[in-house]
C-alpha positions as CSV (number, residue, x, y, z in Angstrom):
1,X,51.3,-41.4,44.3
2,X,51.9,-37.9,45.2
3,X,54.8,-37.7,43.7
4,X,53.8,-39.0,41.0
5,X,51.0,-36.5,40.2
6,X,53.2,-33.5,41.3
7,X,55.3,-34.4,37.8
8,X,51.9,-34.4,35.7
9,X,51.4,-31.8,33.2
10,X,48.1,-29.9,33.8
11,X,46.4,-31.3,30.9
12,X,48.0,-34.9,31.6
13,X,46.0,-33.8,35.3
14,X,43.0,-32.8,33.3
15,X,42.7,-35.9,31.1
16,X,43.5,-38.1,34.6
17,X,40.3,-36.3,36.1
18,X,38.0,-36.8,32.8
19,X,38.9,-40.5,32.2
20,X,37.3,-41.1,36.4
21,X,33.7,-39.4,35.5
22,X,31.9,-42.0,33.7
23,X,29.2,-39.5,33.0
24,X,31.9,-37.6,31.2
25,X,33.1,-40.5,29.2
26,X,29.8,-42.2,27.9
27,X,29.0,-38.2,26.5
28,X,32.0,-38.4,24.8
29,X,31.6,-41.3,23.2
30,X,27.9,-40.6,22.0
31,X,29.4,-37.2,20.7
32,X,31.7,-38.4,19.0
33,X,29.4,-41.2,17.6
34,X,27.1,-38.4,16.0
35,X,30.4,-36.9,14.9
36,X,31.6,-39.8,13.3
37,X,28.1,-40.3,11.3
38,X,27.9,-37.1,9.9
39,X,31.3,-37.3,8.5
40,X,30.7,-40.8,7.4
41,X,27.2,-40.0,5.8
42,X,28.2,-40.8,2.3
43,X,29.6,-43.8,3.2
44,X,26.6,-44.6,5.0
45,X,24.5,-44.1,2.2
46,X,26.9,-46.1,0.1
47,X,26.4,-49.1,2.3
48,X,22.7,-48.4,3.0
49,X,22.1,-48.4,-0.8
50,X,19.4,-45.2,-0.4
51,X,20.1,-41.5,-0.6
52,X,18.4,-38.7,0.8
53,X,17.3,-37.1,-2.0
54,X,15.1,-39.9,-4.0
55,X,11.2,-40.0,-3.7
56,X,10.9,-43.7,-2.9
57,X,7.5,-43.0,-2.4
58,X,6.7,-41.5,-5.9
59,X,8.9,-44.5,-7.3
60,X,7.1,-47.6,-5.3
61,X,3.2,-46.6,-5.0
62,X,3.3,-49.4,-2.6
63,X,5.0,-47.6,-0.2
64,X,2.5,-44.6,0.1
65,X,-1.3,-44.8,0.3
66,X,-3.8,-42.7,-1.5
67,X,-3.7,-39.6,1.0
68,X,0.2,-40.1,0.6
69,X,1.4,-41.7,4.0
70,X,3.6,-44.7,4.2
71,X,1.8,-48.0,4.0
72,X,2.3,-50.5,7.3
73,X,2.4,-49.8,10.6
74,X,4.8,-47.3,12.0
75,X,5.6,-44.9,9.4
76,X,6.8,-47.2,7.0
77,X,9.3,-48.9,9.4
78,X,10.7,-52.5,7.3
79,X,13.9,-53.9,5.9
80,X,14.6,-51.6,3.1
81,X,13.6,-48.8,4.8
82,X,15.0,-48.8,8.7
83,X,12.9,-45.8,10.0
84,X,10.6,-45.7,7.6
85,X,9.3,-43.5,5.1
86,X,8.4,-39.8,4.7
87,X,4.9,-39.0,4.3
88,X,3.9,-36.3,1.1
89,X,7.2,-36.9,-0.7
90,X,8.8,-40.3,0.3
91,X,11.9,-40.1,1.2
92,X,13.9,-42.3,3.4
93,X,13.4,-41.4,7.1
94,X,17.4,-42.8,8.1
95,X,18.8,-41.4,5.5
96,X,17.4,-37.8,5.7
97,X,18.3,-37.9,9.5
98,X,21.8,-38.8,9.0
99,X,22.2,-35.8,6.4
100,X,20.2,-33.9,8.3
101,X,22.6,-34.1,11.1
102,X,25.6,-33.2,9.1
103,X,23.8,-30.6,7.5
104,X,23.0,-28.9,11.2
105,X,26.2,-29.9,12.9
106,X,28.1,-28.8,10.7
107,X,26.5,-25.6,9.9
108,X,26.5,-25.3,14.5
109,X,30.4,-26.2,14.5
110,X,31.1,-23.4,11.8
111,X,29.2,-21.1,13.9
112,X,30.3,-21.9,17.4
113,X,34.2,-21.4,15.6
114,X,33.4,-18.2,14.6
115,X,31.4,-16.9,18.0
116,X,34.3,-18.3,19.8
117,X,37.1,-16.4,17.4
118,X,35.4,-13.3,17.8
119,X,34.1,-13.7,21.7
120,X,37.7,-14.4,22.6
121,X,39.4,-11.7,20.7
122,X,36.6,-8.5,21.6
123,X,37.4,-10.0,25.3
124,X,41.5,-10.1,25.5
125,X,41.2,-6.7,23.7
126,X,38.7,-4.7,26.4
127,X,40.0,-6.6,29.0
128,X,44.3,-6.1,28.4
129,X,44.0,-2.6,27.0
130,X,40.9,-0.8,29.5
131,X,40.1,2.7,29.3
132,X,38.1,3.8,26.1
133,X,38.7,0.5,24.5
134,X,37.3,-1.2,27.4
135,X,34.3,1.2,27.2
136,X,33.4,0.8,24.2
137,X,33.9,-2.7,23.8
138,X,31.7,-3.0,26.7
139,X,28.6,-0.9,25.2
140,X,28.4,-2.6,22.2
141,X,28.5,-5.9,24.2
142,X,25.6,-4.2,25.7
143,X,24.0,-3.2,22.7
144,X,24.3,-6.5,21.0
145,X,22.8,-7.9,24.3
146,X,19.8,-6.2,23.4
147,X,18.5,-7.7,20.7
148,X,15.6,-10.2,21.2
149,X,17.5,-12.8,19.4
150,X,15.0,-14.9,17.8
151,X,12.9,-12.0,16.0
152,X,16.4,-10.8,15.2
153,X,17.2,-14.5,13.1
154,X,13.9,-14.8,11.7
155,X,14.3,-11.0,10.4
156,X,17.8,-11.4,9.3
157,X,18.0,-14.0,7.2
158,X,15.7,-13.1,4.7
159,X,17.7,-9.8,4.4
160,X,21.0,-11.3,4.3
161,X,19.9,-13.7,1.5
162,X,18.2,-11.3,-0.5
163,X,21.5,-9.6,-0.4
164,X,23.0,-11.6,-2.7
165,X,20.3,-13.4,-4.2
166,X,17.9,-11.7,-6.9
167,X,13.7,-12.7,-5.7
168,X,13.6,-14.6,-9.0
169,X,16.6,-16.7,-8.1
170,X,16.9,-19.8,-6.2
171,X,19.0,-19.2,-3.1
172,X,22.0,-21.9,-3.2
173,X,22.2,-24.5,-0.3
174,X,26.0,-23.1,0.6
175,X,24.9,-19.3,1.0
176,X,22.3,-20.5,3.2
177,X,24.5,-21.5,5.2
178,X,26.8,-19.2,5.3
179,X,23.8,-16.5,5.7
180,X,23.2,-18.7,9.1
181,X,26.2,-19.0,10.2
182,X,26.6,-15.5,9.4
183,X,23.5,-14.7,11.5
184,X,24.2,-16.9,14.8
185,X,28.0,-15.8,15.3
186,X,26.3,-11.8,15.3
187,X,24.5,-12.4,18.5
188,X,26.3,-15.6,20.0
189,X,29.4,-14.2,20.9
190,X,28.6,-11.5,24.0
191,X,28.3,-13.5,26.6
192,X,32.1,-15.6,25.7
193,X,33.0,-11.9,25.6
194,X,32.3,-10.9,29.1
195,X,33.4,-14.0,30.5
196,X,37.1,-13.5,29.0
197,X,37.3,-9.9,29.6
198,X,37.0,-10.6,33.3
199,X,39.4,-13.5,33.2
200,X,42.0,-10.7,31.7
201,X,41.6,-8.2,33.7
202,X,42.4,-10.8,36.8
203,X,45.4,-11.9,34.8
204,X,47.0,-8.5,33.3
205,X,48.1,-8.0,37.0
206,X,49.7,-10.4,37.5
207,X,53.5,-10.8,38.0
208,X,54.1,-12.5,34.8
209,X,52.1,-10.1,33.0
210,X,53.9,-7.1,34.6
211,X,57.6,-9.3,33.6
212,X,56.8,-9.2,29.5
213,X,56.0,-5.5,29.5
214,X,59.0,-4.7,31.4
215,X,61.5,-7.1,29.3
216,X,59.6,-5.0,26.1
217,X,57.2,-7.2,24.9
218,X,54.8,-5.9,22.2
219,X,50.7,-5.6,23.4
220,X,50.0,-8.3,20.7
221,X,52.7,-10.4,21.9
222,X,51.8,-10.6,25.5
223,X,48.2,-10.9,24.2
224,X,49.8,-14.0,22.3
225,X,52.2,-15.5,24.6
226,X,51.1,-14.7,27.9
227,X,47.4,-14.1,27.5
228,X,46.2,-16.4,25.3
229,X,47.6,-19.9,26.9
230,X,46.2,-19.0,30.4
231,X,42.3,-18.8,29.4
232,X,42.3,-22.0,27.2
233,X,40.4,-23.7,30.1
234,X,37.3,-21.2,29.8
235,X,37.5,-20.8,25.8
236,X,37.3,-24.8,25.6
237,X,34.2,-25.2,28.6
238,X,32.6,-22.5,26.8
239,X,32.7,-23.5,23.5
240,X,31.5,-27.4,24.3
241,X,28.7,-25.7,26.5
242,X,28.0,-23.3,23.1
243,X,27.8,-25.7,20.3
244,X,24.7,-28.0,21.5
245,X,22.7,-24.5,22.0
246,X,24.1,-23.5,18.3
247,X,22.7,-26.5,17.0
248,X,18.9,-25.9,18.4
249,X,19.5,-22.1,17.1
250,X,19.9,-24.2,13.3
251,X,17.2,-26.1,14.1
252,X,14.6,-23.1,14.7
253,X,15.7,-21.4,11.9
254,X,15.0,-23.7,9.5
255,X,11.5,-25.1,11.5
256,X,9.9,-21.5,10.9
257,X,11.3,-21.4,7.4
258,X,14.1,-19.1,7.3
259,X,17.2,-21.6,7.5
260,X,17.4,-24.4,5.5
261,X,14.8,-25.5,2.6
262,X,13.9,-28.2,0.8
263,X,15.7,-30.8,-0.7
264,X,18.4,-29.6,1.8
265,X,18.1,-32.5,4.9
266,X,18.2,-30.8,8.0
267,X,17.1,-31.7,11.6
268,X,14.9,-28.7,12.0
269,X,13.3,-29.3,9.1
270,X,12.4,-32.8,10.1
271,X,10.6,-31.3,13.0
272,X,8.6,-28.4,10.5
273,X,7.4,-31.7,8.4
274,X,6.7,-34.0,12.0
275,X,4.2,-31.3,12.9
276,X,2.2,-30.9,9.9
277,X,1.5,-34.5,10.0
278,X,1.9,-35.8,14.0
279,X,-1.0,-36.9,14.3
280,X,-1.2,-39.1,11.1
281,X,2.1,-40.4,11.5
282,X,3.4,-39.6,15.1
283,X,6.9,-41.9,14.4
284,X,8.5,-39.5,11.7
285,X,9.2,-37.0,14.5
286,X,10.0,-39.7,16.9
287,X,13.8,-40.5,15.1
288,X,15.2,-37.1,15.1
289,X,13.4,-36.2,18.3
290,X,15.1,-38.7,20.2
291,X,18.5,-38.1,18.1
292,X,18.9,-34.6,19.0
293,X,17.4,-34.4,22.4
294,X,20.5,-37.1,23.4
295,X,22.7,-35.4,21.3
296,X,22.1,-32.2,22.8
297,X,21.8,-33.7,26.8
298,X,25.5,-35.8,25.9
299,X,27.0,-32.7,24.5
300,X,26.0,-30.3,27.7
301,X,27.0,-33.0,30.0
302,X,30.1,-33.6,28.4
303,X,31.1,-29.3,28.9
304,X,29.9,-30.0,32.6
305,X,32.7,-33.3,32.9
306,X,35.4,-30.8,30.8
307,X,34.4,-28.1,33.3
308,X,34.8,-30.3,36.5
309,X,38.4,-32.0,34.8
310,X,40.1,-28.4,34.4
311,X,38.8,-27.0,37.5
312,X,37.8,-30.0,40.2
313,X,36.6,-27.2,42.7
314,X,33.8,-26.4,40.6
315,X,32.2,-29.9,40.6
316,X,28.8,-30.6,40.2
């Protein structure tokens, strides 16, 4: 058996180590079942036979009663409509959860790309090169660091939209996100930054480092070659521990207003709507409640089990 595992790859060791933590694999499975709905959305709508967009509500005054919440008991909950309806407007609860979580992870993976891009490159830069680089690197790490982040979304994102949008214009659904993506990745990629740096100034010593400079190789090659390959292990922790915080980051935005407006689905939303009407119709916020609290708990458990596969000292 020894032997055996002596002639394993390291990521053949890895994937050995994940597949034994169940915890591991039942997160994986429920991220890549919210994954796998927000890519199929439109073919979930297709099948469900209701959009996101329709007022169901305004069409069927059956649905709503006179101070406009759904009719029945729990929010509207029956066959044609499988979480029920949404007060005011009346529009399918499923549906707008199901593009409201492609709209947020989507708009979180984008984000979590770019911090990561950025966090790993400002890192292998100040870390390999040192000296003033290193220094200044550092202090705008610091700088950045500085920002109380949340008054520094909420305050950004009108600016960034009125940037390119005139105030008598409506602001397109895609530049909002880009605006928040834009926004998250300024401040999200410090701390990926710190933790690189120190993982290449341990390797830049080392014997293999010293071999490529000697034999001639470039900065930007050993960067490439050398560098790069030997802190995959931290980049991908990292990044599954990142997205999942991302994704609440979305969520804010839009439940205080700044992110993502209507008709645009979006989880955060969903919870700005939920507590303007709780206590009228408590089950609206119960569906994307319970969606993104497991969503978020897989997804950090699932870095933890990644974490623990590359590296089975650190275990929790």
């Amino acid at each position: 058996m020894a032997k055996q595992a002596a002639g394993l790859s390291p990521g053949q060791l890895m994937w050995r180590r994940f597949k034994r933590d169940r915890t591991g694999v039942i997160s994986a499975c429920i991220v890549l079942f919210f994954f796998a709905v927000a890519i199929l959305a439109p073919v979930i709508s297709m099948l469900y036979g209701k959009d996101a967009y329709t007022l169901y509500g305004q069409d069927n005054l059956d649905l709503l009663d006179e101070f406009n919440m759904p009719t029945g008991g729990a929010g509207g909950i029956s066959a044609d409509h499988w979480f029920g309806i949404e007060p005011n407007l009346g529009r399918d609860v499923f549906m707008q959860l199901v593009y409201g979580m492609r709209t947020s992870i989507y708009t979180a993976l984008a984000a979590t790309v770019l911090m990561v891009v950025i966090g790993v490159f400002m890192g292998l830069v100040g870390g390999y090169f040192g000296g003033k680089i290193d220094y200044w690197v550092g202090r705008l790490t610091d700088f950045l660091l500085g920002f109380p982040s949340q008054l520094f979304f909420i305050a950004s994102m009108p600016v960034v939209v009125a940037a390119f949008v005139r105030p008598d214009e409506e602001t397109p659904t895609t530049l909002r996100a880009v605006a928040i993506i834009i926004v998250l990745s300024f401040l999200g990629w410090m701390g990926l930054s710190r933790l690189i740096r120190a993982e290449t100034l341990t390797l830049r010593e080392r014997e293999f480092i010293e071999a490529a400079r000697i034999s001639g190789a470039s900065p930007s090659r050993i960067i490439r070659k050398e560098l790069m390959p030997n802190i995959i292990t931290p980049v991908l922790v990292q990044a599954t521990l990142l997205l999942p915080s991302t994704i609440l980051s979305v969520a804010f935005l839009s439940f205080v207003g700044v992110g993502f407006v209507e008709p645009t689905p979006d989880w955060g939303r969903m919870f700005a709507i939920g507590a303007d009407i709780y206590e009228q119709d408590p089950v609206y916020m119960l569906f994307p409640g319970v969606a993104m609290v497991v969503f978020v708990v897989a997804f950090n458990l699932l870095g933890d089990s990644v974490r623990d596969a590359f590296d089975p000292k650190s275990g929790r």
